[in-house]
C-alpha positions in Angstrom: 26.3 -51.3 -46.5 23.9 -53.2 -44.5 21.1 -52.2 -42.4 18.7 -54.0 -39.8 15.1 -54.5 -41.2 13.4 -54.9 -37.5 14.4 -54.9 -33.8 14.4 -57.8 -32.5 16.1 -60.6 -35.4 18.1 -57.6 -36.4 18.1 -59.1 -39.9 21.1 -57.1 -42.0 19.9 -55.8 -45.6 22.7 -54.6 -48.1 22.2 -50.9 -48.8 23.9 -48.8 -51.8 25.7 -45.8 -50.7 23.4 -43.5 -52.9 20.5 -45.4 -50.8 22.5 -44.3 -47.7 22.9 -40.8 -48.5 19.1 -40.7 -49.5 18.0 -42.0 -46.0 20.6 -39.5 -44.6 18.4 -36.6 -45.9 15.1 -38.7 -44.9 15.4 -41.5 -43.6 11.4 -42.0 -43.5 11.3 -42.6 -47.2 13.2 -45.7 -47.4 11.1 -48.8 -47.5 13.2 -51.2 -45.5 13.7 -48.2 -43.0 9.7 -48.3 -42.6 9.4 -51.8 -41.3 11.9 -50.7 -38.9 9.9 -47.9 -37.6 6.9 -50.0 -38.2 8.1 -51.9 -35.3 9.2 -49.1 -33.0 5.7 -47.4 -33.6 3.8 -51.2 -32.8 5.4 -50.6 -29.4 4.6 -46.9 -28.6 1.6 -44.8 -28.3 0.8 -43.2 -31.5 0.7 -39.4 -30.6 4.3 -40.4 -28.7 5.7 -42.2 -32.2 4.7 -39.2 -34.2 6.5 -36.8 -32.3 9.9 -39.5 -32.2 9.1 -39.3 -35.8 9.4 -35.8 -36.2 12.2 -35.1 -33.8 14.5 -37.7 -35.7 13.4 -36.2 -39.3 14.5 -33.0 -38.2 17.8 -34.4 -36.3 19.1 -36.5 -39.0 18.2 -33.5 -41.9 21.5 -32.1 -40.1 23.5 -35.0 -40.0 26.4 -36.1 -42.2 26.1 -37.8 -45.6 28.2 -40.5 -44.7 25.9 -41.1 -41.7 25.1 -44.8 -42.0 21.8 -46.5 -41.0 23.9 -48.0 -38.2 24.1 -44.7 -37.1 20.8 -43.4 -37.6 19.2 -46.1 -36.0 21.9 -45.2 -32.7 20.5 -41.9 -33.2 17.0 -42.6 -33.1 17.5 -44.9 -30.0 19.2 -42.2 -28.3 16.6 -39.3 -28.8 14.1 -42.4 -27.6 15.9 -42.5 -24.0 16.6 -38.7 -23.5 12.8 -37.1 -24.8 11.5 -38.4 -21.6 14.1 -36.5 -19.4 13.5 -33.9 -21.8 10.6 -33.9 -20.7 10.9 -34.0 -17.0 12.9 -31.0 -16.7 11.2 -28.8 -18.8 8.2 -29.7 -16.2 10.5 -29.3 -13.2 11.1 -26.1 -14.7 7.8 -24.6 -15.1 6.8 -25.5 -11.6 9.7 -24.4 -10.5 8.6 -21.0 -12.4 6.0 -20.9 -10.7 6.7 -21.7 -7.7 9.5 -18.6 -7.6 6.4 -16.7 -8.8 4.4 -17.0 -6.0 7.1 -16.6 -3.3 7.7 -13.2 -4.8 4.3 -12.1 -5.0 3.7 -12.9 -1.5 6.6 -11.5 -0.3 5.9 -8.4 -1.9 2.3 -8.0 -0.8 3.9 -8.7 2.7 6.2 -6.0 2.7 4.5 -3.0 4.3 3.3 -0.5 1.9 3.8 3.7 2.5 0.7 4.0 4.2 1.4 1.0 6.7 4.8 2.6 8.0 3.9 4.3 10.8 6.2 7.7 11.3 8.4 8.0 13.9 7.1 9.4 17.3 7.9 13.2 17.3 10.0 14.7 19.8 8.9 15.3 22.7 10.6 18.9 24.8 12.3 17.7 27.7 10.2 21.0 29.6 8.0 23.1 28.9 8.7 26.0 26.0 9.0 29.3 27.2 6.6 32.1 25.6 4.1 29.1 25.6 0.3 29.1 27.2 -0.7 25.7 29.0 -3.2 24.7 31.0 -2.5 23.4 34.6 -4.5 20.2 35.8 -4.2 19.5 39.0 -5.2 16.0 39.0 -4.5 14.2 42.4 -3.7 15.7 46.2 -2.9 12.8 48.3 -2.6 14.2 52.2 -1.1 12.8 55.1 -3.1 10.7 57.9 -3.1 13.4 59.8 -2.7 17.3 60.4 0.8 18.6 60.6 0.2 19.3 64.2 -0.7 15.3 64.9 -3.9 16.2 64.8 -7.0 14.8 63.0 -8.6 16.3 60.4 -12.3 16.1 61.5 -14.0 15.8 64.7 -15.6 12.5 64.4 -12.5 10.6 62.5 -13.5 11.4 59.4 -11.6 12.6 56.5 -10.2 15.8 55.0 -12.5 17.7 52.8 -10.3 18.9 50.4 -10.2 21.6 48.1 -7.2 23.8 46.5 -6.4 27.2 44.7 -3.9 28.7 41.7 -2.3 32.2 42.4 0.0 33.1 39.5 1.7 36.4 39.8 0.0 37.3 42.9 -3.6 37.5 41.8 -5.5 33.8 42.4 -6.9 32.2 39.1 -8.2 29.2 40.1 -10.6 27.9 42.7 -11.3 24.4 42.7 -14.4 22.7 44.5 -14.1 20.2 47.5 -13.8 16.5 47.5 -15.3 15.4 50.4 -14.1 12.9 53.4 -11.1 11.6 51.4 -7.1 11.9 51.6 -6.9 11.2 47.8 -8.7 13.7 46.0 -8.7 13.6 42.4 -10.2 16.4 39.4 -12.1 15.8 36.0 -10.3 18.2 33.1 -13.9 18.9 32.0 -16.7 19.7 33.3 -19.7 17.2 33.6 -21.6 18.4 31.3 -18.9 19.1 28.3 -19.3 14.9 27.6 -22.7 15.1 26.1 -21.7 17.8 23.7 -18.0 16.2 22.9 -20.1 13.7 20.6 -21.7 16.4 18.9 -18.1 18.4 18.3 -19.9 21.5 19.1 -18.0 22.4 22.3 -15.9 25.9 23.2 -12.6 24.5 24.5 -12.2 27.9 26.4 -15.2 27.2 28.2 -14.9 23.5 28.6 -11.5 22.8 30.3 -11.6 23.3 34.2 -8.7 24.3 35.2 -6.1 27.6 34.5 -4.0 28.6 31.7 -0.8 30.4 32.6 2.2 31.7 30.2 5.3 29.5 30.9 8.3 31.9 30.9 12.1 31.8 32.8 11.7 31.5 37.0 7.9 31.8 36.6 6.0 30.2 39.8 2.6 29.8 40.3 1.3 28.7 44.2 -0.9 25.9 44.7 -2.5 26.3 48.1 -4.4 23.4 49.4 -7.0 23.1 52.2 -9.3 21.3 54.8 -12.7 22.8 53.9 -14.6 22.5 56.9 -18.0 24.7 58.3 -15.4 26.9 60.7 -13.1 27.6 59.0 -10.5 26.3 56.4 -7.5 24.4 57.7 -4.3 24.9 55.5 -2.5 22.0 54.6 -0.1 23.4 52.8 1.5 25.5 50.3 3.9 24.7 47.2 5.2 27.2 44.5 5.8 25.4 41.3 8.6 26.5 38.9 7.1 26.1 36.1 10.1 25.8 33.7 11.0 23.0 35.5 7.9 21.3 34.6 8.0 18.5 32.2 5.0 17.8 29.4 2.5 15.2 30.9 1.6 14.2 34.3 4.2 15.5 36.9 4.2 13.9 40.4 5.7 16.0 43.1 6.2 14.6 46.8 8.1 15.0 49.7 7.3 18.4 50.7 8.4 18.8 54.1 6.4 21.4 56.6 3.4 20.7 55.2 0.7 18.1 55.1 0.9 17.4 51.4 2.1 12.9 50.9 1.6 13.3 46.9 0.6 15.9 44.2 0.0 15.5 40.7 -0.4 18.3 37.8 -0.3 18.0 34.2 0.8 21.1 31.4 -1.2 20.8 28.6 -0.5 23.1 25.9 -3.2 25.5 25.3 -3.2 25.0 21.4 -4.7 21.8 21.7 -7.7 20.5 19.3 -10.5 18.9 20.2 -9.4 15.4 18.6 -6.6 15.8 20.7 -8.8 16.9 24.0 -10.7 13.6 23.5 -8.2 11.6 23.4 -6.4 12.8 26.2 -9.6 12.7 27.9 -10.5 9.4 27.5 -6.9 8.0 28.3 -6.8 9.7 31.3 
């Protein structure tokens, strides 16, 4: 058996078969094996030999006993080339690792968590419910140019004074006051002075909110009756009885309302059992 002492003049050495199954088992041992590796490690970093060393000790423990140095020194060449790619993919694949980490982390904290998810809107009645209380707001009266006779309103050319009353089941409940010179009148929910204590949350809602409450129930009508306020005498502009079961929740605009002198109305239900959060909001929205 013969077996190349260096690398390069590839110099062939005869070599007993016990010698041959010796260097099978460890192949580091061997003296003309060492100036072999002598070489190899004369061209490679030291921490990089030593760990070529290792690897082929433990690789050519498992090979065959009729392994020949031939072949052991194939093998050796071959773990040489394929460590580096080794290598490489074990890097590849701890970046990689971590790269498929991240992604899921951050597409985890992106997903939106319980308290993100906003619910969905509730339904909303389509009317008002029956055996309910609300409040009426009357919130804009828009009248015509004129009077229904073609006249004006005041002497002078100026503008309506205007001014309106609630009758529910024949007794009136509401009375508003005037808005002055204008044919688009419009009306707070609150009075004036209810602001200042809103901040404080010490406010009686009973107290507070201007306008009526009336029970909605089947075919129930109240009668809105607007006016001209002026020093002789109030001028009617009209009247309108509102069904209120036909009313919807939120503002309701009602117009063409022939025979009188009423171009636009607006009123707003707003169910009694309303909170003050609630009140504010509505308020401030308005």
């Amino acid at each position: 058996m013969l077996i190349s002492t260096n690398g390069a003049a590839d110099a062939m050495v005869p070599l007993d078969s016990n010698a041959a199954i010796g260097i099978a088992f460890n192949p580091l041992k061997h003296p003309m094996l060492r100036s072999f590796f002598a070489s190899v490690k004369s061209t490679e970093p030291p921490q990089r030999f030593e760990r070529h060393e290792r690897i082929l000790a433990s690789f050519t423990l498992q090979s065959n006993r009729t392994d020949t140095p031939q072949k052991l020194r194939g093998k050796m060449l071959l773990v040489r080339k394929i460590i580096p790619y080794i290598w490489s993919i074990a890097i590849l694949a701890v970046v990689g690792a971590a790269a498929w980490g991240t992604y899921t982390l951050v597409r985890h904290d992106a997903r939106p968590t319980d308290a993100t998810i906003a619910p969905p809107p509730a339904t909303v009645p389509a009317t008002l419910l029956l055996g309910h209380d609300y409040y009426l707001w009357v919130r804009l009266i828009e009248l015509n140019a004129k009077r229904l006779d073609g006249e004006p309103w005041d002497t002078g050319g100026s503008g309506p004074d205007i001014k309106f009353s609630i009758s529910w089941k024949e007794n009136t409940i509401y009375t508003s006051d005037k808005r002055a010179d204008t044919l688009i009148a419009k009306w707070d929910l609150l009075s004036a002075d209810v602001f200042e204590l809103v901040k404080t949350r010490k406010i009686d809602l009973e107290s507070a909110i201007r306008m009526p409450i009336v029970r909605v129930e089947a075919g129930t009508t109240v009668r809105l009756s607007i006016y001209d306020d002026d020093l002789t005498g109030d001028d009617l502009a009209g009247m309108i009885d509102v069904h209120l079961d036909t009313l919807a929740p939120g503002v309701n605009s009602l117009t063409q309302h022939a025979g009188t002198s009423i171009a636009r109305l607006e009123i707003q239900a707003i169910d009694a059992r309303i909170t003050l959060p609630e009140l504010i909001d509505l308020v401030s929205r308005r």
